[in-house]
Backbone as a printed PyTorch tensor [residue, N CA C, xyz], in Angstrom:
tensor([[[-61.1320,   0.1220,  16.2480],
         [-59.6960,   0.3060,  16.1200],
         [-59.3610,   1.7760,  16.3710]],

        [[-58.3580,   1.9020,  17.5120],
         [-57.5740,   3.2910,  17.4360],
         [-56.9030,   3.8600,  16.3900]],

        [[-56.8420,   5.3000,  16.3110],
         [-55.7340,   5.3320,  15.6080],
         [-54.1130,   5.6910,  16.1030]],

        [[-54.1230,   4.8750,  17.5240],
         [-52.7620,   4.1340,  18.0030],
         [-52.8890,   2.7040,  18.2080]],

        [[-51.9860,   2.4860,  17.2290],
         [-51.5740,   1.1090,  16.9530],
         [-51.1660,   0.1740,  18.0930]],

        [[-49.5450,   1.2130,  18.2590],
         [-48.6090,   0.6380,  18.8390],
         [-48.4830,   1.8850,  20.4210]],

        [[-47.6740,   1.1820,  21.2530],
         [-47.4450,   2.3590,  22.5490],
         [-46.6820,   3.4230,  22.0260]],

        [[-45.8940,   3.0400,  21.2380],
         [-44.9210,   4.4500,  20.6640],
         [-45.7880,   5.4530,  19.8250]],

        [[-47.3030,   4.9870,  19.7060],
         [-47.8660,   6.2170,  18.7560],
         [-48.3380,   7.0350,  19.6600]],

        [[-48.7320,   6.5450,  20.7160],
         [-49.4910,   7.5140,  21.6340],
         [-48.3050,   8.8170,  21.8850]],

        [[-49.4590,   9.7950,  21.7870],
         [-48.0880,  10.8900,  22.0250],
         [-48.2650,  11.3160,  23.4660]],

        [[-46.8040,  11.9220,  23.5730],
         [-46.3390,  12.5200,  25.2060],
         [-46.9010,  13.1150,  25.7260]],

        [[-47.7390,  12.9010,  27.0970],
         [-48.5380,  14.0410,  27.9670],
         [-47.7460,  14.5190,  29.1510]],

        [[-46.7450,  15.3200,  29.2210],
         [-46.2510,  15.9090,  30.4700],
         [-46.9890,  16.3980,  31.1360]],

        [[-46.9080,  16.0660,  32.4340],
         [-47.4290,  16.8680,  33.8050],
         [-46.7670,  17.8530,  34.0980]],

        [[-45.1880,  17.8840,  34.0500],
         [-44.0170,  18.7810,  34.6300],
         [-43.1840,  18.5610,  33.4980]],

        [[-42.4820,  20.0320,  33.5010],
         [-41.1360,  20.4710,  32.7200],
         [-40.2920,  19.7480,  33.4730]],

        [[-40.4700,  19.4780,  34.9810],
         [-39.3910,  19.1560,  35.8610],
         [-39.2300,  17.5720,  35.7260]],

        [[-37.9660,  17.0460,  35.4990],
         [-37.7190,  15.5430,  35.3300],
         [-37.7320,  15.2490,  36.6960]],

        [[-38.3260,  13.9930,  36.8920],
         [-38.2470,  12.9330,  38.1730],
         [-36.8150,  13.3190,  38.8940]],

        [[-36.2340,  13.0720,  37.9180],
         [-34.4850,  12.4550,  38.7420],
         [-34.5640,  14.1400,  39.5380]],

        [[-35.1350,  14.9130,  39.2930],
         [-34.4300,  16.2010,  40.2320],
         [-35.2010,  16.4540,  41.5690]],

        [[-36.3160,  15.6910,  41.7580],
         [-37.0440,  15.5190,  43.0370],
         [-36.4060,  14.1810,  44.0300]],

        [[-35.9950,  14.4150,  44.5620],
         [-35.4920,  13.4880,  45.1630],
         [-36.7220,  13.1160,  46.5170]],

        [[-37.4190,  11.3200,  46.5150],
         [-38.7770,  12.2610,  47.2660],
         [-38.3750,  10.9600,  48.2900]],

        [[-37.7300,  10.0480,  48.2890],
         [-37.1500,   9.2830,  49.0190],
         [-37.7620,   9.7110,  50.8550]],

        [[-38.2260,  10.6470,  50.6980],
         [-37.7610,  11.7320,  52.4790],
         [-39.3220,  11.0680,  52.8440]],

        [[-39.7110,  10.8040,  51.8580],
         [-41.7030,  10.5660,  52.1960],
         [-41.9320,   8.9620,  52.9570]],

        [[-41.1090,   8.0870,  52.9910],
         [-40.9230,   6.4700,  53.0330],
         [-40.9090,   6.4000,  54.6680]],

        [[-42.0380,   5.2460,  54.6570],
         [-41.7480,   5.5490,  56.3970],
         [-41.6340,   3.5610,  55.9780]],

        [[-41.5940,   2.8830,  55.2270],
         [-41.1590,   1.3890,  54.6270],
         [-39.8710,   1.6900,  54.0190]],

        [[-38.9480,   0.6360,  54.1710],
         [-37.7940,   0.4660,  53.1700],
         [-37.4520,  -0.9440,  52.9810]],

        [[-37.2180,  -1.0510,  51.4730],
         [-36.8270,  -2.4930,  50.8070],
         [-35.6510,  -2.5820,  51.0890]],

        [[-35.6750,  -3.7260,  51.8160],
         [-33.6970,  -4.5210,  51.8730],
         [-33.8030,  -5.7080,  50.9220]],

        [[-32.7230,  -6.2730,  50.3410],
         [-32.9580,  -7.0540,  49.4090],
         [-31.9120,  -8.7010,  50.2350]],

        [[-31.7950,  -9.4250,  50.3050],
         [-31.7980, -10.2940,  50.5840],
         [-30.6710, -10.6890,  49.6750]],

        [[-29.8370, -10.8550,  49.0190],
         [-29.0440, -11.1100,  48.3580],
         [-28.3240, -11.9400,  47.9610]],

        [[-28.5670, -13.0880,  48.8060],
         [-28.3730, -14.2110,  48.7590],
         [-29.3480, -15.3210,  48.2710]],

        [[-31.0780, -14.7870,  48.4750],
         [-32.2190, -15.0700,  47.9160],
         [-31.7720, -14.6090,  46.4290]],

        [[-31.6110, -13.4910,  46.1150],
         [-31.8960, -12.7710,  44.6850],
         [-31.8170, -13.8560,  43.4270]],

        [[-32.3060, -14.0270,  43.1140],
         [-32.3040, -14.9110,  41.8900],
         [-31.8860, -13.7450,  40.6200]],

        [[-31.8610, -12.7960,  41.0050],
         [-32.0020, -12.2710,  39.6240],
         [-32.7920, -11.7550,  38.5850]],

        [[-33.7050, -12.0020,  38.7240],
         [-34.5760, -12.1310,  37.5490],
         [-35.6320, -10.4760,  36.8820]],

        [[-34.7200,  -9.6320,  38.0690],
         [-35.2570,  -7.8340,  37.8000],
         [-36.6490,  -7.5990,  37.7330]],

        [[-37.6340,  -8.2760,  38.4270],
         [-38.9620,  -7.9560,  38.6230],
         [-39.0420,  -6.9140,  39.1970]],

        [[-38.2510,  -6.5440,  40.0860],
         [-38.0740,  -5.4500,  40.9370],
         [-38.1580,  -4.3010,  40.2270]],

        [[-37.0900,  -4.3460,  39.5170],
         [-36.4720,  -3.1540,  38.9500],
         [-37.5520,  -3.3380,  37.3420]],

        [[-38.0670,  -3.8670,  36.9590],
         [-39.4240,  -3.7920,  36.0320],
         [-40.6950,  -3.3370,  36.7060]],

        [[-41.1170,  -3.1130,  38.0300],
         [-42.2910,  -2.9960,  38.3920],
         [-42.4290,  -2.2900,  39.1070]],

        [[-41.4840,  -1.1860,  39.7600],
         [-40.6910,   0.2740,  40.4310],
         [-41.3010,   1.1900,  39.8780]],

        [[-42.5210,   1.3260,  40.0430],
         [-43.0490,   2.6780,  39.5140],
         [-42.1000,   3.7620,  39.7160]],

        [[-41.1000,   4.2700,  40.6680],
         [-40.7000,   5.3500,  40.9200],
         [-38.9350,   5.5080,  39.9580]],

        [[-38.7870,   4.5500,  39.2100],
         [-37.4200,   4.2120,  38.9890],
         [-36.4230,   4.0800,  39.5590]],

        [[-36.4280,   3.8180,  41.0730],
         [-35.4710,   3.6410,  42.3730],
         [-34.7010,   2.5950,  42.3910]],

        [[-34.3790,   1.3060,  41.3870],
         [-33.7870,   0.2130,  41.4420],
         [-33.2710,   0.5810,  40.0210]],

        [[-31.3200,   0.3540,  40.6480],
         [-30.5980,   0.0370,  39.5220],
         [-30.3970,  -1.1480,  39.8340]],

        [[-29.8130,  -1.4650,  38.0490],
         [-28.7770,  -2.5470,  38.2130],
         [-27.0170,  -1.9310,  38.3690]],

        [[-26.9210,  -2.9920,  39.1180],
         [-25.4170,  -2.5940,  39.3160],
         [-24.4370,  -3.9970,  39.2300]],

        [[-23.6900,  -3.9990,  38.5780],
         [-23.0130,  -5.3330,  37.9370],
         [-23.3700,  -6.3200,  38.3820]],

        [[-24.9760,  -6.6480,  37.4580],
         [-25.7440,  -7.7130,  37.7270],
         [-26.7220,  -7.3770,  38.7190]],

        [[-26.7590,  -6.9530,  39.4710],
         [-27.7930,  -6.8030,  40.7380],
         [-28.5240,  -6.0830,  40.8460]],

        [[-29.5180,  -5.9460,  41.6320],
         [-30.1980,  -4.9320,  41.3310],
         [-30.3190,  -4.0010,  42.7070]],

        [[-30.4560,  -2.9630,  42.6950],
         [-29.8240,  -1.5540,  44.1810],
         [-30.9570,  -0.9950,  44.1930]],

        [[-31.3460,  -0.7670,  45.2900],
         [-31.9550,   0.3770,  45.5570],
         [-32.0440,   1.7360,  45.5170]],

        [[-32.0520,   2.4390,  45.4190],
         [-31.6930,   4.0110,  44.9530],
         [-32.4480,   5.0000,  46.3780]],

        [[-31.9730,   4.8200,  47.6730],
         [-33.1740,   5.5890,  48.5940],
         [-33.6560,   6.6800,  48.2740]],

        [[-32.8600,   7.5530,  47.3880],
         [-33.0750,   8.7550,  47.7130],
         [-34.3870,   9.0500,  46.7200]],

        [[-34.8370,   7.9330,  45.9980],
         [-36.1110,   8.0250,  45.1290],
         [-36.9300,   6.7090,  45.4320]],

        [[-36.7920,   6.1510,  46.3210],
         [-38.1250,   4.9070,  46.7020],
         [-38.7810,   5.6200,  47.7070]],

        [[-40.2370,   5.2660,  46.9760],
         [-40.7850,   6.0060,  48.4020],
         [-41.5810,   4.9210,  49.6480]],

        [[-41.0340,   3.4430,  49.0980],
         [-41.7930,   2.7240,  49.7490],
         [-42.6340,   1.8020,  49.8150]],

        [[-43.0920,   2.0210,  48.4040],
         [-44.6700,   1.4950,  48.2980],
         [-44.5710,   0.1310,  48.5570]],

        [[-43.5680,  -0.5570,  48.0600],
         [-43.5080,  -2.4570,  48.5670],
         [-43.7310,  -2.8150,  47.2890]],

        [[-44.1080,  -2.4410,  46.1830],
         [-44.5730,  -3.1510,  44.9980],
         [-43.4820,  -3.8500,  44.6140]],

        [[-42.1820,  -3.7920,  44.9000],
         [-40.3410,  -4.2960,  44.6290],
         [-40.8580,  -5.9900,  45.2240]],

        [[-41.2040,  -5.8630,  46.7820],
         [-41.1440,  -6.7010,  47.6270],
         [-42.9030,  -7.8580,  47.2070]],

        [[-43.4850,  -7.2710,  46.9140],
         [-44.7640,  -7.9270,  46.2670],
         [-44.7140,  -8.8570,  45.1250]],

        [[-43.6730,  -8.0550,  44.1540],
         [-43.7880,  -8.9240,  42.7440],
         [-42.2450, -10.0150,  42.7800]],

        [[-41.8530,  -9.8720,  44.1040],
         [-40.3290, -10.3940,  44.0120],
         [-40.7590, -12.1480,  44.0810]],

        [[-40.5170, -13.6900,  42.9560],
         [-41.3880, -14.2910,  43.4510],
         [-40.0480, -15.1680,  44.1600]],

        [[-39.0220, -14.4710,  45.1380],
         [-38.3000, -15.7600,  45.8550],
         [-38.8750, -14.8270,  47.1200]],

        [[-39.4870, -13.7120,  47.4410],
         [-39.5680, -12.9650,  48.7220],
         [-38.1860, -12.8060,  49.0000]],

        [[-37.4880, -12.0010,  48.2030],
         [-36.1780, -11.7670,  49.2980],
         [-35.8860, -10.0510,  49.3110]],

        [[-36.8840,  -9.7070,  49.4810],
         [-37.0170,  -8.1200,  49.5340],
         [-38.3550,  -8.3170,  50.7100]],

        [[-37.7510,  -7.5600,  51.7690],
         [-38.6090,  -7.1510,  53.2030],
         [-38.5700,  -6.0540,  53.5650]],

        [[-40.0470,  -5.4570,  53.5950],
         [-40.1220,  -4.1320,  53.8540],
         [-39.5960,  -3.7820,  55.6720]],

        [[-38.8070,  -3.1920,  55.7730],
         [-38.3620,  -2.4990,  57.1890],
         [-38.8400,  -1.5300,  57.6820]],

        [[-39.4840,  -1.0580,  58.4850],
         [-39.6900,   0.3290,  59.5240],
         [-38.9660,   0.7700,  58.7430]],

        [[-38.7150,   2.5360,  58.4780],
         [-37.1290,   3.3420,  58.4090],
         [-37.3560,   3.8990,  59.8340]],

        [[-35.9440,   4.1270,  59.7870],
         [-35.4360,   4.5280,  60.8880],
         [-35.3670,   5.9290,  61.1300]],

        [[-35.8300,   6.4360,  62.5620],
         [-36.1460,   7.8750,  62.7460],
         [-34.9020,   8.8410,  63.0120]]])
């Protein structure tokens, strides 16, 4: 037995003083998620499994945020109707 119980005991290891939201790294993505929207069921897998925090919700839906996805597809992987397709970006 640890002596962390729970996830909230583990304490905070920062890498950076600097918060995420002020890197904007979006510029690195040579993939981009379109979402299908008419597929969307809803169900925010997306926006639960976004390592980068790039998916809001937005009244009900869930958005992309470009200027912080960098791509990876993990949105489009765990989505289970497939209605997120990774695209070329555009040069």
């Amino acid at each position: 037995m640890t002596e962390y119980e729970k996830l909230d005991d583990f304490p905070l290891t920062p890498i950076t003083t600097t918060p995420s939201s002020a890197n904007k790294t979006g510029g690195w993505r040579t993939l981009r998620p379109i979402i299908d929207e008419k597929k969307c069921i809803k169900c925010y897998m997306c926006w639960k499994f976004c390592p980068d925090v790039a998916i809001d919700i937005v009244e009900g839906k869930p958005v992309i945020n470009y200027d912080y996805c960098k791509g990876c597809g993990i949105c489009a992987h765990e989505c289970p109707v497939n209605c997120i397709e990774m695209e070329k970006e555009a040069i």
